[in-house]
N, C-alpha and C positions, 0 to 999 in steps of 0.2 A: 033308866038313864041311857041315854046311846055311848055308844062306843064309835071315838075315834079314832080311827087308822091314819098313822104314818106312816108316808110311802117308807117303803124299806133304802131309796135312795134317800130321802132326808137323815136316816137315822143313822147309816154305813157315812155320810159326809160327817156328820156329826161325832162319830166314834172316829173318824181317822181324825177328824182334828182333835180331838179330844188327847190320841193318843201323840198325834204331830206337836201339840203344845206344853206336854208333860215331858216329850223328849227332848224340848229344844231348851226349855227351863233347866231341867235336871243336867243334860251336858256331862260330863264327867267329874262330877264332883266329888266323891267318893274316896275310900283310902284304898276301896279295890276296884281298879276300874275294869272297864268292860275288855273283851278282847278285841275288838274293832272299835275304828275309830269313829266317835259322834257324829250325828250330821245336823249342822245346825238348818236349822230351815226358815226358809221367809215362805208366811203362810198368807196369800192371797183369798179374798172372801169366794166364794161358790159364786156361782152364775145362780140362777133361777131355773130350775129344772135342769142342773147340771149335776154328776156325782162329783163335782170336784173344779179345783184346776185344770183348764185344755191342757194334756197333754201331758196329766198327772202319772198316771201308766207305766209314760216313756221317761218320765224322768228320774223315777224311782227305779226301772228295770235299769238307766244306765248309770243312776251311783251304784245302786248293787255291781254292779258290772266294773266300774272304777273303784269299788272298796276290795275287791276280789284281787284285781290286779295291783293295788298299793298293799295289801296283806302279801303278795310275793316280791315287792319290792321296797319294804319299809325304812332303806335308808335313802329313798328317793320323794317318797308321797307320806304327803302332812297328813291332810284332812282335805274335804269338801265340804259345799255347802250348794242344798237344792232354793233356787232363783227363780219362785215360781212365777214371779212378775215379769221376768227378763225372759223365761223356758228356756233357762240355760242351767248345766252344772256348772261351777267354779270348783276346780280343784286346783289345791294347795300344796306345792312339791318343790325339793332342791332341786333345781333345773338339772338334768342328766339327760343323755340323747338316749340312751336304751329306753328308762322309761318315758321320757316324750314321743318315741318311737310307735310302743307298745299302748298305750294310750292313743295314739293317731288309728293303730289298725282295731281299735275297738270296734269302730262304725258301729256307735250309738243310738244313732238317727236323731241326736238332739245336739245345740249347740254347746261346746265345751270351750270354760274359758280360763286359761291357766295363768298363777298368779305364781310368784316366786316366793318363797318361807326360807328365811335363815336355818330352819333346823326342821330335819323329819321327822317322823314320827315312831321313828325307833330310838330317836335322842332325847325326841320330847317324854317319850315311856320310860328310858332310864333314868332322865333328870325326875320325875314322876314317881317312879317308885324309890329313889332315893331319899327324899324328900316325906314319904309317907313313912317309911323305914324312920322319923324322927319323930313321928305323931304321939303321944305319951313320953317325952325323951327329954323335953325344953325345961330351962327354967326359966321363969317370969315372964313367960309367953307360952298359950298353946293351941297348935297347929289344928283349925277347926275343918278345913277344908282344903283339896289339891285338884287342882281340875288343868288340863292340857286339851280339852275337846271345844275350845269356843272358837271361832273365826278371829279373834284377838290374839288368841295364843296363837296360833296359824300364822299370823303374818308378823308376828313381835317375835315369834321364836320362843314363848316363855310358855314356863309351867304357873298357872297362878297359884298362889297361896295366899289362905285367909286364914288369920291367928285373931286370937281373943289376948287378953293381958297388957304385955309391955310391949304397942307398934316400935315404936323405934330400935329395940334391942334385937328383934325380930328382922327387921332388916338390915341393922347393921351385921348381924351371924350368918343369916341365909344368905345374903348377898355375898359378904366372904367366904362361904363355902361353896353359893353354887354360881356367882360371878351374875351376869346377865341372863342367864337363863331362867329365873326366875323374875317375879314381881309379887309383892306383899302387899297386902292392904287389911285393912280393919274386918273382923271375919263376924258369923254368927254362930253361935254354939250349936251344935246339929241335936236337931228335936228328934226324939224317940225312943 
């Protein structure tokens, strides 16, 4: 029987999407999240003999590069999101002049487009771990998932929360304890 070869650029596009699609799905959901913040992604299809999105490279070297400096400024930078359609970063920050500053002298070499978040990502992580801190804790509701990493939370300011049981009690208690910074909805019980 003959053997097929696939180029090795078909099979690297296909392993980063593979990996770009498990990351954007999964998000921070978890009761232990990551130590940096998610990056949600809009994944644009390959060219035809391309490894990727034009420009894929640079726009991944300059979230690293914008994750690095919001991890030394986390009461200023939310999150981002890479804009492969647009080849731009959007990051997500409580407007401050030091880190719109430092963010300006990045020189990326890609366009950055900055959106304004009611809450950082060092409020979003307390509100976040405060909230997992009740996972096993509830009655007649129980807290199945907490995620602070989506572009929603980004710009709502909220930590979501998904419960199984009694919705309504659930938000009536979360909401008195942690005000707006949260939102609840109907959750699924986590497989595994």
């Amino acid at each position: 029987m003959p053997c097929t070869h696939l180029p090795i650029r078909a099979i690297a596009t296909g392993f980063v999407t593979a990996v770009l699609l498990l990351a954007t799905g999964c998000g921070r959901q978890t009761a232990v999240a990551p130590a940096t913040p998610a990056k949600p992604r809009s994944i644009a299809p390959a060219t035809p003999d391309s490894s990727g999105p034009p420009d894929q490279q640079k726009l991944d070297a300059a979230a690293a590069a914008i994750e690095h400096l919001g991890a030394s400024q986390p009461d200023s930078f939310t999150g981002l999101a890479v804009d492969n359609p647009g080849n731009r970063v959007i990051v997500y920050r409580k407007p401050r002049a030091t880190f719109d500053a430092a963010l300006a002298r990045l020189r990326t070499g890609v366009r950055i487009d900055k959106r304004d978040a009611p809450r950082s990502i060092g409020e979003l992580t307390a509100t976040r771990d405060h909230v997992t801190a009740l996972m096993g804790h509830t009655t007649g509701y129980t807290i199945v998932s907490v995620s602070d990493g989506s572009v929603n939370s980004y710009t709502d300011g909220v930590v979501e929360v998904g419960v199984t049981g009694d919705l309504s009690r659930a938000k009536k208690e979360l909401r008195a304890r942690f005000g707006d910074a949260v939102t609840v909805a109907a959750g699924s019980p986590a497989v595994g």
